[in-house]
C-alpha positions as CSV (number, residue, x, y, z in Angstrom):
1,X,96.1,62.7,94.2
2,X,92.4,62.7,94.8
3,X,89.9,62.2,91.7
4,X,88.8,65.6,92.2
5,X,92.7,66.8,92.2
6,X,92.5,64.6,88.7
7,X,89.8,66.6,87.4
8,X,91.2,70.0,88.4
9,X,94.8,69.5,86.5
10,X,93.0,67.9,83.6
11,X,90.5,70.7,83.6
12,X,93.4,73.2,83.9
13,X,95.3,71.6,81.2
14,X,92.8,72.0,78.8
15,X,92.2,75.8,79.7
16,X,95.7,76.1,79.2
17,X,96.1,74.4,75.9
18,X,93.2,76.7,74.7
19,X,94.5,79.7,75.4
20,X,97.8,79.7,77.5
21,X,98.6,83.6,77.3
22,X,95.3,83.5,79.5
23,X,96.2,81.0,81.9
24,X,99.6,81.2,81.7
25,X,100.0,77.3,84.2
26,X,99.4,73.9,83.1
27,X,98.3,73.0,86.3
28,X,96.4,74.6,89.1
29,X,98.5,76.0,92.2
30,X,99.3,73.2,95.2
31,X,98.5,73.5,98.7
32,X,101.2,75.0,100.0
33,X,101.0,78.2,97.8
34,X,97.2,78.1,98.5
35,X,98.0,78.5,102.3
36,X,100.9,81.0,101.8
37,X,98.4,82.7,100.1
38,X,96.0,83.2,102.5
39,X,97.8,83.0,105.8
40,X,97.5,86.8,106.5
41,X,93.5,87.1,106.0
42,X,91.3,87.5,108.8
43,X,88.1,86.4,109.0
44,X,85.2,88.7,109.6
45,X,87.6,91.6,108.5
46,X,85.6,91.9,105.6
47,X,84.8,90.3,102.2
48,X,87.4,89.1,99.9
49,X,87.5,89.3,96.2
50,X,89.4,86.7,94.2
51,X,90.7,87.3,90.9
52,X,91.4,84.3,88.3
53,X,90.3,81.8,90.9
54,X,90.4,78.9,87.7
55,X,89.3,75.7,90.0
56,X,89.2,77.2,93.2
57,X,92.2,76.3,95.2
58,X,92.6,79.4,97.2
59,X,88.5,79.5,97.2
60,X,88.9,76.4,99.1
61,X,91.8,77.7,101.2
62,X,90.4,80.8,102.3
63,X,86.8,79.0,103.3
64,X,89.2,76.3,105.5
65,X,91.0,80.2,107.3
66,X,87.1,80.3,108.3
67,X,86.0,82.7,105.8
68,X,82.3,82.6,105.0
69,X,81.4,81.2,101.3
70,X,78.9,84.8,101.2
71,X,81.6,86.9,101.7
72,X,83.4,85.9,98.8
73,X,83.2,87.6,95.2
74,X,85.0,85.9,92.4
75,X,85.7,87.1,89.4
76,X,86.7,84.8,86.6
77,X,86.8,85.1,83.1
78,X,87.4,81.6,81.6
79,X,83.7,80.6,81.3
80,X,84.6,77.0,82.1
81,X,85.6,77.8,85.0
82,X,82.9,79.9,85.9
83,X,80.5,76.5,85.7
84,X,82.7,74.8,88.2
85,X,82.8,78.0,90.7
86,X,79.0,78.1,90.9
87,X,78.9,74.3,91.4
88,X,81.4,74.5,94.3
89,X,80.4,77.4,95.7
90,X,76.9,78.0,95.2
91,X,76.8,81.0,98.4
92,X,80.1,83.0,96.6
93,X,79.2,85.5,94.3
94,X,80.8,84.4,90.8
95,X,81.6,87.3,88.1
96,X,82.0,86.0,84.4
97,X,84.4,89.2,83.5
98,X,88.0,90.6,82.9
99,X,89.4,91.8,85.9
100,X,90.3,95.1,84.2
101,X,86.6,95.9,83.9
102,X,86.5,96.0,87.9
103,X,87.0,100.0,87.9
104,X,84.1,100.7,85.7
105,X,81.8,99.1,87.9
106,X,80.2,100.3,91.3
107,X,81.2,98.0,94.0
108,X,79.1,94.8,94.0
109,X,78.9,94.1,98.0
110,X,81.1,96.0,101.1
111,X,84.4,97.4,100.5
112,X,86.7,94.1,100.4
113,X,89.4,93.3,103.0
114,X,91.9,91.7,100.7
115,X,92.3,91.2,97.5
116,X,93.5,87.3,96.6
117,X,94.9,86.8,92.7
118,X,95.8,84.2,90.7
119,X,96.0,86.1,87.7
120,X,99.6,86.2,85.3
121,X,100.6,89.4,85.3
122,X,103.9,88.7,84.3
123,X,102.2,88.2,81.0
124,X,100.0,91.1,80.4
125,X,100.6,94.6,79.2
126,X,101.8,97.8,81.6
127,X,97.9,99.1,80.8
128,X,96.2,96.3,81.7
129,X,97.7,95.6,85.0
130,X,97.5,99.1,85.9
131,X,93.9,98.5,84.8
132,X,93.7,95.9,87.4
133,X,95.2,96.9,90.3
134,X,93.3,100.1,90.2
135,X,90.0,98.2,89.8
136,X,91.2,96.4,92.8
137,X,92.0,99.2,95.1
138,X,89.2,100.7,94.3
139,X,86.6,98.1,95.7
140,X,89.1,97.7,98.6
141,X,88.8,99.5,102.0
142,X,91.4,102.0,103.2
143,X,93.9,99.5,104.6
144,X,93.3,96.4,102.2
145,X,95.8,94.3,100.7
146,X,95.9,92.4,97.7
147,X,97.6,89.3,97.0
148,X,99.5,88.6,94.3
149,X,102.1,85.2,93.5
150,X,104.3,84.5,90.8
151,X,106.7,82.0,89.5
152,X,109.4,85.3,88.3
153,X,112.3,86.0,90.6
154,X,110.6,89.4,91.8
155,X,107.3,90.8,92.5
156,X,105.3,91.0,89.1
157,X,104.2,94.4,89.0
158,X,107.7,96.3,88.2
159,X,108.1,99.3,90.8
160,X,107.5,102.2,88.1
161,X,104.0,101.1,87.9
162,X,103.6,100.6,92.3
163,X,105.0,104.6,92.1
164,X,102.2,105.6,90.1
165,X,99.6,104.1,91.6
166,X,101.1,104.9,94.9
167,X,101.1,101.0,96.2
168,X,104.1,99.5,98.1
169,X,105.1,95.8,97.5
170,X,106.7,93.3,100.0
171,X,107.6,89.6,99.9
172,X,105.3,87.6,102.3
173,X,107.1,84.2,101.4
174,X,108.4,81.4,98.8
175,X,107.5,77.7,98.3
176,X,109.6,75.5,96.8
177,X,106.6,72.7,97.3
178,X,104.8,74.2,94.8
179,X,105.2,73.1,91.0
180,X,106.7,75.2,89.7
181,X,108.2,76.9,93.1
182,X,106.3,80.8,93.2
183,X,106.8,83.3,95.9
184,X,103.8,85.9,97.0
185,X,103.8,89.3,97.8
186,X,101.6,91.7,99.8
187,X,100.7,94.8,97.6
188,X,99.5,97.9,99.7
189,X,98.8,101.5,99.2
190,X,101.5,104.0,100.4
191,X,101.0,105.6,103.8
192,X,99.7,109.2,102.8
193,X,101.9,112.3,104.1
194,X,99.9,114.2,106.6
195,X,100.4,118.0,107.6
196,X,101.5,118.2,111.7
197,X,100.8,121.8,113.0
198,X,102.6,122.7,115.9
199,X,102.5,126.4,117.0
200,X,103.7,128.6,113.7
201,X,105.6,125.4,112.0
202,X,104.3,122.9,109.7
203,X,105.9,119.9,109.1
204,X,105.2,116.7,107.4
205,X,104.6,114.0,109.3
């Protein structure tokens, strides 16, 4: 482990010690979650927004997939970590804000690709991840995906709420190198039915 790696977990530690219900880790994610992570975004598909990016380990992974640091928005709302994502990545643009304030805003740069978050849901109220992943969707393009890992046995946003937004979930992969071992799923919106006209018939197709 590098001095930097040192700083991180200590740095994380102490976030966590503070106020674990908000961090909900003791230690920031490892490589190979950052990779699973990120393996499915393109770059030059569009800007990516990062939610609860704490230290930057996915910053960093998405910006080694060949992302460019300007197309990166991150929003953050532990204000010591907000310090150390402006000093690593001076070129991202770094929010100090809750992520359940995204859907009151306008968006702040081109509708986003992909969504990447590091965020505990599992540890939040119904409201507020609805709060969330609508705020997320909303500064998303039409076929954008967000991100979302978790140590849990199943993906953390329970199926009632994916129905009501209309977003489908699926498992992109697990990690047992990670500490503790997480798995990450893809979270998309639902393919909308549309009306096939064919001579005096309608059908949905």
């Amino acid at each position: 482990m590098n001095a930097t790696a040192i700083a991180d977990f200590f740095h994380f530690f102490r976030s966590y010690v503070s106020n674990p219900w908000q961090v909900s880790a003791i230690a920031p994610s490892g490589q190979s979650l950052a990779r699973l992570m990120t393996q499915e975004i393109v770059p030059g598909a569009g800007p990516v927004i990062e939610l609860g990016p704490g230290t930057g380990i996915f910053t960093k992974a998405l910006l080694r997939r060949g992302l460019a640091e300007r197309d990166l928005l991150l929003v953050e709302y532990g204000s010591d970590f907000v310090r150390l994502l402006q000093e690593r990545f001076p070129k991202a643009r770094v929010l100090w804000m809750d992520a359940r304030q995204l859907s009151q805003y306008e968006p702040f740069m081109a509708p986003a690709s992909a969504v990447v978050s590091g965020l505990p849901l599992l540890s939040m109220s119904p409201r507020k991840v609805i709060a969330i992943l609508t705020g997320a969707f909303r500064h998303m393009k039409e076929g954008g995906t967000l991100y979302q890992f978790t140590y849990g046995p199943r993906c953390p946003v329970p199926r009632p709420i994916l129905d009501r937004l209309g977003l489908k979930a699926s498992l992109v992969g697990r990690t047992g190198l990670n500490i503790p071992p997480a798995s990450v799923y893809r979270i998309r919106r639902r393919p909308r039915l549309r009306v096939v006209r064919d001579d005096d018939d309608i059908r949905m197709g």
